[in-house]
N, C-alpha and C positions, 0 to 999 in steps of 0.2 A: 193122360186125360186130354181129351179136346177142348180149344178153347173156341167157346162159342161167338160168332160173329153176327153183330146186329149190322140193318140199316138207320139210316138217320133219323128214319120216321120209329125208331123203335126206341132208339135212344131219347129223342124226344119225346116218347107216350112214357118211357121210364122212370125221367126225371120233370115232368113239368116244364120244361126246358124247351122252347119252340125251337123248331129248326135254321128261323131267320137268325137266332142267337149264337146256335152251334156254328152255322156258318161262318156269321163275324166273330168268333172269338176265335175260330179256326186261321181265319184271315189274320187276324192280330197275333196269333201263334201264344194263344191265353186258354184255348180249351183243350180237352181230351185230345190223347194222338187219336187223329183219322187218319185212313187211308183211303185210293183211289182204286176201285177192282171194277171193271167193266164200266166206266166211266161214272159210276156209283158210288157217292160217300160211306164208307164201312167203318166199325169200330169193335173192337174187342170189348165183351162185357165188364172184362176184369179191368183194363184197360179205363174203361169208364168209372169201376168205382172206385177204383184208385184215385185216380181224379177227385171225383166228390170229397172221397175222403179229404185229400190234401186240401182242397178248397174249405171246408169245412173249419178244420186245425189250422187255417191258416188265418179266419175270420171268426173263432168261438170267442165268447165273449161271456163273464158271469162262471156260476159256478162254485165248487169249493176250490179253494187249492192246492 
């Protein structure tokens, strides 16, 4: 299966998620693995929801238990 590859501008229409954010969290080495392909910030879908996810589990709060 191929794995589909976003730009930055797609990851942030995905997630709500502005691109000034991805950026600095990129820089702080806090967000999604990016990569560099034609001097273009690129990200794997799966890649990104990985991400959320762990972001998510790592901040739930409430709930049963």
């Amino acid at each position: 299966m191929a794995r589909i590859l976003l730009t930055l501008d797609q990851a942030a229409e995905r997630t709500g998620i502005s691109k000034a954010t991805f950026r600095w969290l990129r820089h702080q080495d806090r967000g999604p693995k990016f990569g560099v392909i034609a001097g273009r910030l690129r990200i794997y879908e799966d890649d990104l929801e990985r991400w959320i996810e762990r972001e998510l589990e790592s901040t739930a709060t409430g709930g049963a238990a």
